[in-house]
C-alpha positions as a printed Julia matrix, in Angstrom:
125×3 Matrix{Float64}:
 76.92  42.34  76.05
 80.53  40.7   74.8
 80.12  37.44  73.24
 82.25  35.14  75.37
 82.61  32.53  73.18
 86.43  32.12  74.27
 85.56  31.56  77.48
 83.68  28.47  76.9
 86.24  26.99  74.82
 88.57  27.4   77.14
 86.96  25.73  79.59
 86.16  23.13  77.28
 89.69  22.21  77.25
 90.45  22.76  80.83
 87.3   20.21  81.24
 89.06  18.14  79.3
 92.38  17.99  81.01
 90.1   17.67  84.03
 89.05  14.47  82.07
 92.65  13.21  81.74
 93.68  13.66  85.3
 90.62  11.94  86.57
 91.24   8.78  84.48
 94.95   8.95  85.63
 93.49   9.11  89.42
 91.04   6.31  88.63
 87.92   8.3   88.9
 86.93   6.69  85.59
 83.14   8.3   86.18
 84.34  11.62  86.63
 86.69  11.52  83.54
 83.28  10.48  81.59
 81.42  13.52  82.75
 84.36  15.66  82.26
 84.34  14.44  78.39
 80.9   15.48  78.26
 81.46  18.73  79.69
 84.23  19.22  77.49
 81.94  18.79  74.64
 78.77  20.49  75.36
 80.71  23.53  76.32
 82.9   23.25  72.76
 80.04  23.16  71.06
 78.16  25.44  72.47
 81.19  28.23  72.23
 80.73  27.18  68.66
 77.26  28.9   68.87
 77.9   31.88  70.34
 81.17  32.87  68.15
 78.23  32.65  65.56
 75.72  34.79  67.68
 73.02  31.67  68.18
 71.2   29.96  71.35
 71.93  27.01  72.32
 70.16  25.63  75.35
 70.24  21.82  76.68
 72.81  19.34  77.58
 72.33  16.81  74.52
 75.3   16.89  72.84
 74.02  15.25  70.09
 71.12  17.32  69.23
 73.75  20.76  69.8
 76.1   19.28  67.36
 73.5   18.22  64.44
 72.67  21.63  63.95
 76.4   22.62  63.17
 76.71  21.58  59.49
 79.47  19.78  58.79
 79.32  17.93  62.06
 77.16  14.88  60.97
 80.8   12.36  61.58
 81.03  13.28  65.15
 77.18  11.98  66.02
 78.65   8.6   67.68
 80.8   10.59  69.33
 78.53  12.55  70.66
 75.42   9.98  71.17
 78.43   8.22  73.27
 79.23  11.52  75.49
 75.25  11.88  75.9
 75.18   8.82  77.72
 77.82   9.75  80.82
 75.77  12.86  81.44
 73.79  11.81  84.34
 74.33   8.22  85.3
 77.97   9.02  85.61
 76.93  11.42  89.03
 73.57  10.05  90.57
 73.43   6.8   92.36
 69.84   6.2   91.3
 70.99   5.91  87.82
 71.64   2.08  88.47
 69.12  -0.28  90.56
 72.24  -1.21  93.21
 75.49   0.36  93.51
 77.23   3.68  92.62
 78.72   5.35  89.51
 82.34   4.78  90.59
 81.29   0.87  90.88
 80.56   0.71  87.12
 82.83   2.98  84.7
 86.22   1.45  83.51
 89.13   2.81  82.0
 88.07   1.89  78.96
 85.12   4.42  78.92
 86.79   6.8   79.76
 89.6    6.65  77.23
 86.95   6.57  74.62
 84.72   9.22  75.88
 88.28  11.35  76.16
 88.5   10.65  72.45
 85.46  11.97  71.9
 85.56  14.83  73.47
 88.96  15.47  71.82
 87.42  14.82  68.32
 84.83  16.94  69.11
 86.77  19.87  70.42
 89.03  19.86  67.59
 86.0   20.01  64.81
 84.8   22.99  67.32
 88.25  25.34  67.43
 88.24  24.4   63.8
 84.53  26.06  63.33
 85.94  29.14  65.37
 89.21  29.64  63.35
């Protein structure tokens, strides 16, 4: 089977251009969860250039077993959080995703992600 550890970091940079356009459209949730994406997916294309498993969504728990990684944790404690509440309505008691994320967030969690996928093409070479 062909390791396809390319593939995910490439998507993990189209996710985060995906990111970009959505805050420029205003869709400040779904430039969060794009960040996220862009992460996870970095990370774990990290993992298979280096033949290892990585299953789960927690960015943070994917990235502290990368040595080397330990600056990006509130990066990636701050990506964790726009995993689910950024899609489900029942994430809030009133209201829905779009209502609460700013531009803000999602500048930051672009950051993130961008800080993050550069440590990861790094690790690949």
């Amino acid at each position: 089977m062909p390791n396809r550890y390319a593939d995910w970091l490439r998507q993990a940079g189209a996710d985060l251009a995906h990111a970009r356009n959505a805050l420029a459209a205003g869709d400040y949730e779904w430039s969060c969860f794009a960040a996220q994406q862009s992460a996870e997916k970095a990370v774990k294309a990290v993992f298979l250039h280096r033949g290892m498993e990585a299953w789960g969504h927690t960015v943070t728990a994917l990235l502290g077993r990368l040595p080397g990684a330990s600056p990006l944790a509130d990066d990636a404690k701050a990506l964790d959080k726009h995993y689910i509440p950024t899609r489900y309505p029942n994430g809030f008691d009133a209201g829905a995703p779009t209502d609460f994320y700013t531009r803000s967030e999602a500048e930051h969690a672009i950051a993130c992600a961008q800080r993050i996928l550069g440590f990861c093409r790094d690790q690949i070479g």
